[in-house]
N, C-alpha and C positions, 0 to 999 in steps of 0.2 A: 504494500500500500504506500502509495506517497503522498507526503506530507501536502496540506494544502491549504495550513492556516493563512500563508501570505497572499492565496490570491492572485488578483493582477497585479502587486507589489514585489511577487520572488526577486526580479531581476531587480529593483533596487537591493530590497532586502541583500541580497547574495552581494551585490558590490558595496553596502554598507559593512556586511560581515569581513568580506575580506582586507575591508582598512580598516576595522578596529583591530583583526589579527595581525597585520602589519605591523601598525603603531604598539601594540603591547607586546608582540615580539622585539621593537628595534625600540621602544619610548629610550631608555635606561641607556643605551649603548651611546658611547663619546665618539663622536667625528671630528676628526682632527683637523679645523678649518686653519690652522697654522702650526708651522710649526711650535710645539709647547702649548698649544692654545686647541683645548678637547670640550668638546660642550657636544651636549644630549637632548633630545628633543622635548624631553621634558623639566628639562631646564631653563629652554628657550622658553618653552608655555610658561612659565613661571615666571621669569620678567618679562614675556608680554602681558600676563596678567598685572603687574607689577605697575608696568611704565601706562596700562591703560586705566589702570583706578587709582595713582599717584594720586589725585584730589582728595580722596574718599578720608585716608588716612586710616584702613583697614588694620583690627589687629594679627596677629598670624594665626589665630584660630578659626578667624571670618575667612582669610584668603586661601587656607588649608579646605575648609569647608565648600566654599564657592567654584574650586577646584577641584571639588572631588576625592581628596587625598584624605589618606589618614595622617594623625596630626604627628604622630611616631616618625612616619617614613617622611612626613613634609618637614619637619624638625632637621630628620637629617640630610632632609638635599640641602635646602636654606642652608648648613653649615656648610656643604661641598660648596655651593656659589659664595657664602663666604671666604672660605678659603683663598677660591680661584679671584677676588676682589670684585664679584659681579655685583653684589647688594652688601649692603651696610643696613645696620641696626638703629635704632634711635628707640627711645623711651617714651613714650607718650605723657603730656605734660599734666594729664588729670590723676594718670595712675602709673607709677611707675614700673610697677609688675607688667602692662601690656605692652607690648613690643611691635612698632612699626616696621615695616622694612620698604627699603630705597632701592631702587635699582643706582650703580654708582656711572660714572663717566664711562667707567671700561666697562662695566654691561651693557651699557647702550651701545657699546660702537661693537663688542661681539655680539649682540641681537643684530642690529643692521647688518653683518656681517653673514650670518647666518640665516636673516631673509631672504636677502638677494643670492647666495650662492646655493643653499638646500631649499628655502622651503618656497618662494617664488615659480623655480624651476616642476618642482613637483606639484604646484597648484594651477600650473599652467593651462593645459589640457581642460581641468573643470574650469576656471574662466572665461575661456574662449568658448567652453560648450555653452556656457551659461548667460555671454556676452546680448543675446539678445532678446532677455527679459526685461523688463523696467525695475526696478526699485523695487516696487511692490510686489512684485512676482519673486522675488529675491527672496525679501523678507516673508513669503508663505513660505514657502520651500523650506527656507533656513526651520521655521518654526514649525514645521510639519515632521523634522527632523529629528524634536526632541524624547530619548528614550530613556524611561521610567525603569529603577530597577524592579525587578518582581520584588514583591516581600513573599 
């Protein structure tokens, strides 16, 4: 018997399936856009998370969350990108125990960095496919796209 909860939807379904196994096969792995200079793709999400809710002034338990991450394993990337000088720390000025985080000069230029050479390149193909929608058709698609874990 074959399965036939998707519907007229398999063929998205089936190439939705096979970029989340991508991404959660390679998220974790470091590319080495320079020599000495290794960053992961889930790293990149990270300070583009980062660099796009800079206003907000997000603690790391909201930015952990928002992302999807357990706050364990977001704990210890944030230390990896600290390491590597891509975010900095700061204190929040109401409570000191909540911890902000910055994306720093040199994350921004390895995010740029790593737009235009990996993920540009790789989003190519769907933009152009996508090129002749409006705005609005965009933003369906985008929002039709969002999946709920089971409980």
């Amino acid at each position: 018997m074959k399965p036939v909860w998707m519907g007229r939807y398999k063929k998205l379904i089936d190439h939705l399936m096979a970029g989340f196994n991508v991404y959660s096969r390679t998220c974790a792995d470091e590319l080495e856009l320079a020599p000495g200079c290794k960053v992961s793709y889930v790293q990149m999400q990270v300070l583009e998370y980062l660099m796009e809710n800079e206003d907000k002034m997000e603690k790391m338990a909201i930015v952990a969350s928002n992302l999807g991450m357990l706050p364990s394993a977001f704990s210890k990337l944030i230390s990896r990108l600290m390491e590597k000088g891509y975010i900095e720390k700061h204190h929040a000025n109401d409570n000191r125990k909540d911890i902000i985080l910055k994306v720093s000069r040199k994350g921004h230029e390895i995010y740029d960095r790593f737009a235009n050479t990996v993920l540009l390149p790789a989003f190519k193909p769907m933009f152009d496919a996508l090129s002749s929608l409006s705005d609005s058709e965009v933003d369906f698609f985008a929002n039709s796209l969002v999946i709920r874990k089971a409980e």
